[in-house]
Structures are given as C-alpha cells and as structure tokens.
N, C-alpha and C positions, 0 to 999 in steps of 0.2 A: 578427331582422328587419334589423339594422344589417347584418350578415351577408351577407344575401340581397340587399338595397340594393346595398352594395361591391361583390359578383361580377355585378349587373347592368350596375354602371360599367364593368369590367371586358372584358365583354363590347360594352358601346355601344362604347367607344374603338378594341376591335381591327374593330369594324364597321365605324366611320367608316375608319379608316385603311383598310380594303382596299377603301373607295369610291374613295379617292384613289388608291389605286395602280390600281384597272382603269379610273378615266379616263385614267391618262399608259401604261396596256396601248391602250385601243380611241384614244390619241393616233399612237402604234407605226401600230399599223393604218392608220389616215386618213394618215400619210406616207409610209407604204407604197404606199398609191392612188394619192397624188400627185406621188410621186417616185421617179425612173426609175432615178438613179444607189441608192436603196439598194436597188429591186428588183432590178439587175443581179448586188448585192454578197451577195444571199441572206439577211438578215439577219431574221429574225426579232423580230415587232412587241414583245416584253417587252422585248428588249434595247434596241430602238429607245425605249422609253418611260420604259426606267429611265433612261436615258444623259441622254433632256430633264430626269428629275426631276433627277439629279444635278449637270446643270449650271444649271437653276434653282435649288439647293439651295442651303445656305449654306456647301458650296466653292469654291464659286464665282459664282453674280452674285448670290444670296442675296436670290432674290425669292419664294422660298416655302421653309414650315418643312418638313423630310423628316420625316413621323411615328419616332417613336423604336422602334417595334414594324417596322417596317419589317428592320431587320437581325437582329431575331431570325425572320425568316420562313424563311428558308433553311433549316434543320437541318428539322421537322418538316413542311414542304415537299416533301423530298426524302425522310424517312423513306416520306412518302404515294407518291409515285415507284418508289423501290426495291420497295415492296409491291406495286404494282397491274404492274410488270414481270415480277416473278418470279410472280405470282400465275399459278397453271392450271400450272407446272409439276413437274415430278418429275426428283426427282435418281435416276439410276440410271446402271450403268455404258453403258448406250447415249448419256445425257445426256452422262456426262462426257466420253467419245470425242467422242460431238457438238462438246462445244464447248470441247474441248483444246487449239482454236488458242488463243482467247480468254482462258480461265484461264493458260495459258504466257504470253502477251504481258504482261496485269497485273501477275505476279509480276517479268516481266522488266524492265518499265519501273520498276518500285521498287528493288529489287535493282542494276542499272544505272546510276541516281542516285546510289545509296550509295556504287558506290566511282567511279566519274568527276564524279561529284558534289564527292564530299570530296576527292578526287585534284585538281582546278580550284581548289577550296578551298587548296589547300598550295601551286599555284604563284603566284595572285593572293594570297598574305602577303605573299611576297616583297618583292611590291612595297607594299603598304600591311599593313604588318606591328605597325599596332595593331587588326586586324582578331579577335575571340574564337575561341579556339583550337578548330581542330576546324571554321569557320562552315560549308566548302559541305558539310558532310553532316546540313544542315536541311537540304536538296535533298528530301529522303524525307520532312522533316515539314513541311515549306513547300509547296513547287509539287506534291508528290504527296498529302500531306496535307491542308491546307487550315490555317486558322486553330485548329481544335480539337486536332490534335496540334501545330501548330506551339507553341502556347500550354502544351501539356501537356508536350512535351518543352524548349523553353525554359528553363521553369520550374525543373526537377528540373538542369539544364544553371546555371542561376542558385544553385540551393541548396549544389551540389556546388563553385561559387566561379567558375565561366565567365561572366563576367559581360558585360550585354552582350546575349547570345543570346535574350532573350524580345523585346528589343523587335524587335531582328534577324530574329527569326523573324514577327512581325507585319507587316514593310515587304514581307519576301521573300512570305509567302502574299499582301499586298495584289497587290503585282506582278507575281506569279505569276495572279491570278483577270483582272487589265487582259490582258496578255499571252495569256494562253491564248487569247481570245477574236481579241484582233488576228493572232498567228499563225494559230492556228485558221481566222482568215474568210480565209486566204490560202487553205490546204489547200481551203478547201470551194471558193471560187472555180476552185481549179484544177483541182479533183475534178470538180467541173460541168464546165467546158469540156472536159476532156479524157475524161469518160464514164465515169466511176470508179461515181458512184454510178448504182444504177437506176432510182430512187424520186423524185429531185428532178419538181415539176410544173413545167414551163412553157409560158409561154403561146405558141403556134401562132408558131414559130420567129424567136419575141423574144428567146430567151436570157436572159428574166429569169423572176422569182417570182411567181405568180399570187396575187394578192389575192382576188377576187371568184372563185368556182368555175362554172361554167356549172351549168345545171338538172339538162344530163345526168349531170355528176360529183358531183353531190353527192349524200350516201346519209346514212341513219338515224346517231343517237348512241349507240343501242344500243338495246334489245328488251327490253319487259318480259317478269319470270317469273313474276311474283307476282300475285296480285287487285288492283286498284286500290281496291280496297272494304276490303281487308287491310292495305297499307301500300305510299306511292308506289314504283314500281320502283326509280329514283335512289336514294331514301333507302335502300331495301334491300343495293345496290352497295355503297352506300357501308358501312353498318354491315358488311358482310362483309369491307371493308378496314379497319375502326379494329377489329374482332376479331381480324382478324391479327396487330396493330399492341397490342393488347393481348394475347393470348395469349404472344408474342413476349418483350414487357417483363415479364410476372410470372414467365415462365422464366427469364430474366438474373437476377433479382431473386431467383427459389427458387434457385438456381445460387453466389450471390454469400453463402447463407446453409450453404454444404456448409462442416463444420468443418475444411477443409484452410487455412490463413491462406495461403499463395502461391496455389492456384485459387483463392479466392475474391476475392482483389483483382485478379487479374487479368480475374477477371468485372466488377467494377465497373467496370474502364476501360474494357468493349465498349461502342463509342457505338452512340447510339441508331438510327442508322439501320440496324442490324443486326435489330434488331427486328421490323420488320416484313420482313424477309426472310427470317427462319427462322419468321416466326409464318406469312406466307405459306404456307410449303410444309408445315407441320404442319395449318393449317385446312386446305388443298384433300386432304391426305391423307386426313386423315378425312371428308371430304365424297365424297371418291370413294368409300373403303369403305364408308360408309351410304349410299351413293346419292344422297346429298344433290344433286349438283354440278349438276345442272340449277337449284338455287334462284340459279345464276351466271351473271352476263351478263357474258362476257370481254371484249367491245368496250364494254360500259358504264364497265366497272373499268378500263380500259386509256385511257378517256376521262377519268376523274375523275382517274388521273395526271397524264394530259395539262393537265388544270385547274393541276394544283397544281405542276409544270414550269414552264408560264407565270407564277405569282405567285413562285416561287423566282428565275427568271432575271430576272424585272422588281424585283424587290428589291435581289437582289442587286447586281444593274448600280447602281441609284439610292443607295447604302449606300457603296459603295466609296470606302477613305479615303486620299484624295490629299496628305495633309500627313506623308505615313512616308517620302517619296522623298530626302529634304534628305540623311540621314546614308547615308555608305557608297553614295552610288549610286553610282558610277562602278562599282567591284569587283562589288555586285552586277548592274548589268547586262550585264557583260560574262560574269558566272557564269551569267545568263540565256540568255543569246545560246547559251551553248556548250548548254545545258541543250535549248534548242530543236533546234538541231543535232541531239544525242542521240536525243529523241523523234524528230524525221520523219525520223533513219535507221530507227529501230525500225518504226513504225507506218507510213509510207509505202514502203519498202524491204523491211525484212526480214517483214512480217507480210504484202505484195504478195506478196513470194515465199512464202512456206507456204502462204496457203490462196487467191490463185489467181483465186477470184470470190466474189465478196458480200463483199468484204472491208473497202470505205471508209467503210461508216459504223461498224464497230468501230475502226478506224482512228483516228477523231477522236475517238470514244468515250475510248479510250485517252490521245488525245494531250490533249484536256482534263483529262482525270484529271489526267494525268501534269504540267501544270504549274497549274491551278488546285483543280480540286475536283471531284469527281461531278458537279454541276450543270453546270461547264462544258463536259465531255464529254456530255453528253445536252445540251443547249444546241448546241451545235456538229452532232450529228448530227442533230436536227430542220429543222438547212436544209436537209439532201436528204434526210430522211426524213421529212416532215413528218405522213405518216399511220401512222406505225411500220408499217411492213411489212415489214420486214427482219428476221430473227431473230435478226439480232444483239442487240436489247436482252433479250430473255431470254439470249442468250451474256452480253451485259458482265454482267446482274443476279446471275447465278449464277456470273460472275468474280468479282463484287465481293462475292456473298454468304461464298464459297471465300477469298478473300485478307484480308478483312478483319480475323478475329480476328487472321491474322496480325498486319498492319501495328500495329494497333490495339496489341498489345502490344509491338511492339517499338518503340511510344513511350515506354514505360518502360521497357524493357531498355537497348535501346541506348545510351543518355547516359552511364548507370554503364559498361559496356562501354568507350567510347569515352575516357571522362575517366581511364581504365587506358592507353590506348592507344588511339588511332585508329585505327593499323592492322592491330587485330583485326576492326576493321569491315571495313575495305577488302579484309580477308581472306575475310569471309563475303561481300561483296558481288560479289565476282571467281567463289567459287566458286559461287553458287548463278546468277548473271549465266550462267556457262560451262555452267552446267545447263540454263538453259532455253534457250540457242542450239543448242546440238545436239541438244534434244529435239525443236526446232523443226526444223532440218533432218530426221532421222532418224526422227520419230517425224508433223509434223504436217502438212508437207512431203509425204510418202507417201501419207498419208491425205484428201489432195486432187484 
C-alpha cells in the first residue's frame, strides 16, 4: 500500500508540473496573438514560453520555482517524436535512394565537426594554451551530440587524465542548444523571405506566422479506427506508439544480453531514442504483414508527436543553464562561430546544391542537429513546416535512425582513440568528410 501511495505522488508531481509548463506553452501562444515582432521572427509558441519561464526562473529574476522534472522531459519527449516520425515507414533500398541526400548530410555534418572541429581546437590552444588537450573535437559530442554524449564522452576523456573536458563538454552542449536556435531563427527568417521553404502559413501578405487558422484551414486531428465502445481512438494511437517504444527497448536490452562482452556494451550505450525507431519500423512491419495497419491513424500518431515536440522544446528552452558561460568563453565562442560557418556551408550551400528542391526544412533539420540536439533541428523546422508536410521528417528520422548507433558509439571509441593521438581522428574525420562530399556531388546531386 505504502508502494502504491509513493507512485501515486509520483505521478501527481509529474501532473502538476506539465500543468505549469502548458500554461507558459498556451503563454507562447497569447504573445504570438499579440505580438507582431515575434510573428514576423517565426518563432514557435514552446520556445516563446519556455524563454518567459526561464527568465522568470531563478536565473534570473527568480520569481517562480522551474519544476525539477522539467529538464528531464526532453530525452523521452523526443524518444515519442523520433517514433511517431518514422512510424508508417519502410526501409528498403527505394527508401534508401529516397532519402540518400539526407542520410549523406547527417553523417557529413558529424564527421565534418570531427576534424575542423578539432583542427579550430589546435589553433585557438595556441592562444589560450591551458585549454584540455584535444577540446574542439567535443564538437561531435557537444553541438552534434547534445548533453548525453557530451557527458558520456567527457567523462571517459576525465578518467583517461584530460581533465577539464566534462565540465567543458556541459558549457559547450548548453551553448550549442541557446545558439542553435538564435542561428537557426536567422536561417528560417531568411528561408521565409527568400521562398526556400514551401510549407510556412502566412497570413494574407503580412509576411508573418498565423496564430488563429481561419474555418476554411482548419481540418481534423485524426480519424478513429477503432469502436469507441472498444477503446477511445487517442488512447489507441497512442498505445501503438509506447509499443514501438517498448518492443524497441526489450530489443536493446535482449541484444546487450548476447555473450560477446565488446557488442554487448556497445548495445548498452544505444541511447534511448533509438528505441522507438527501430521498434517503429519492426511494429508497422508486422502490422502490415498481418494486415493489421488499418488499426493506424498516421495523422493521429504523427499528431501525438507533435504533442510531445512542443513539451520537449518548451522545456527545454525553460531548463537551459546560463551559469556554464564564465570559463573558457571567449575560445569557445569563437570555436562556435566557426562551427556555425561550417553547418550553413553544409546545410544551406552544399545540400541547396544536391537535392535542388524540398530541400530547407532538412536543412535546419540538420543544422539544429548539428549544433544543439535532435530537438533543436525539428524545433527549427516546424517554423516553416508547422503541419509536417514535407517528407523530410521521415528523411531526417531515418537519418537519424541510420547514423545513430553510429555516433552513439563512437562516444566511447573515440576518446581512447584520440587520447593516443588526435590525429588519428582528424584522419578518420577528413576521410569519411571526403566520402560523403563526392557522394554528394556524384551520386545525390544526379539523382535530383
């Protein structure tokens, strides 16, 4: 009974908390209505509401408490995200042609970091030369990674005697998730004005973001399949995504129990958003071979994302910790600066050039990745895609589902690698970089 008591509290507390965060969500919204300059900027209402909780937070005017659940909302957030994106589709080699810009750009934006990442890194010592050896090739576990490899490869970079590099790696992911966003809303600004994207709404040649939909635009949230005598539609969606999201994790988990000790720790280290990625395309597989797939509401699942996108980006926004900037800023923001450079040569230049059209909301997709985190990249393309219609989120999903185990491991590789020499990295990062640039020309380039 004391048992059943505790996970009741448990439960109330993460309740209250997500009451608070969808009032400073439907806050986002009401300044949207009433304010021209953020409808002009594209800006999407979670960002808009985490930004007031944060600066009401106690970072700053420290007139209301941030629930402490709050920062861990992100990771299974976005697990929910990644699933309901990929969900409904299939990998096959038509898939992968499909969407071979997309997987090429991912690998090339990480790879690309690695060694002009860590190459920024060796000339910015120079000058501030009690900087931790090796620092800008966090570039791949910072601004490409996020907090969860930043923290992972740190860590293993501390044990090995590079001291220094965890907390380093925590300033650089905080600055890298503020950043992404403020570059980011420039791209998108500039993507709207100049026609980039095809998807942004606006309203009747205001040049801003439509708040309020007219009668005639607005359409269903999705379409029961089921009895309502049997079980609510919603509820249905939804349990078909936390099966994915379960079938997913007891795979990792059977996977992490194969008696090889190197695969099986490197299954452990698959984070969890991989889960509902591959549980994704394993449940629709078999719903398609049983016939099942009609028990699926694609625009319903693809909604319930969309749910859990908005409590990811309004979180996150209100969470972000502004007292890591004191050490090492200077070096690192100028390692930022170039790092920006980097991506919107990649992502607004060279991926403009390969695939031609429907290109800018993988674009930001990419460039979010690329300096804060999954979230931020689908954060970023929801200003001009705001009803996902673009197929690029099933492209980035099945980027990301393709690249991950990589990255994911070579948060534990690379550190021992590197703490041998750096410029064994710099050597893999040059050659694999040099691989997907003339695949890109040659191969994705043609195919457009």
């Amino acid at each position: 009974m004391t048992n059943a008591v505790a996970f009741g509290r448990v439960f109330t507390v993460a309740t209250s908390d997500l009451v608070l965060l969808m009032v400073f969500l439907l806050l986002g919204v009401f300044l949207l209505r009433i304010c021209r300059p953020l409808k002009n900027l594209f800006l999407p209402a979670g960002l808009i509401g985490g930004a007031v909780a944060l600066i009401l937070g106690p970072q700053v005017l420290g007139w209301i408490e941030i629930p402490a659940t709050w920062a861990g909302m992100a990771t299974p957030m976005i697990n929910i995200v990644l699933t309901t994106t990929i969900f409904g589709s299939m990998i096959s080699k038509e898939t992968l042609k499909k969407y071979a810009g997309a997987i090429n750009v991912i690998f090339l934006t990480y790879f690309a970091q690695m060694i002009f990442g860590t190459l920024c890194g060796v000339v910015l010592s120079e000058k501030w030369p009690d900087m931790p050896y090796a620092w800008g090739m966090m570039a791949i576990f910072t601004y490409w990674g996020g907090h969860g490899a930043a923290t992972t490869a740190g860590t293993l970079f501390e044990q090995m005697g590079n001291e220094g590099m965890l907390s380093l790696g925590i300033i650089m992911a905080t600055l890298g998730l503020i950043v992404a966003m403020l570059a980011g809303m420039v791209w998108v600004n500039i993507g709207a004005r100049l026609g980039w994207s095809q998807y942004t709404k606006k309203s009747a040649g205001a040049g801003e973001a439509v708040v309020l939909l007219p009668e005639k635009d607005r359409r269903p949230l999705g379409v029961g399949t089921v009895s309502s005598d049997v079980v609510n539609g919603l509820a249905m969606q939804l349990a078909i995504v936390m099966l994915c999201m379960f079938v997913g994790e007891k795979l990792f988990k059977s996977l992490a129990l194969v008696p090889v000790p190197a695969f099986a720790s490197v299954m452990k280290t698959i984070p969890a958003l991989l889960h509902g990625i591959i549980g994704a395309f394993i449940v629709w597989y078999v719903m398609r071979k049983t016939h099942t797939d009609s028990y699926a509401d694609l625009e319903g699942i693809k909604n319930i994302g969309g749910t859990a996108l908005e409590i990811c980006v309004c979180s996150a926004t209100a969470t972000l910790n502004l007292k890591l900037f004191a050490a090492y800023f200077v070096p690192i923001l100028i390692h930022m600066v170039f790092i920006i450079l980097l991506m919107s040569f990649i992502t607004m230049v060279l991926l403009r050039r390969w695939l031609k059209r429907d290109w800018f909301e993988l674009a930001l997709m990419a460039f979010g990745q690329g300096h804060g985190s999954t979230p931020s990249g689908l954060a970023l393309a929801r200003c001009v895609d705001p009803e996902y219609k673009s197929d690029n989120w099933k492209a980035f999903g099945l980027a990301m589902g393709i690249t991950t185990p990589f990255t994911s491991t070579f948060a534990a590789i690379i550190p021992p690698l590197a703490m041998q020499s750096m410029w064994y990295v710099v050597a893999l990062g040059g050659a694999v970089t040099l691989g997907c640039v003339l695949f890109g020309e040659l191969v994705v380039r043609r195919q457009n």
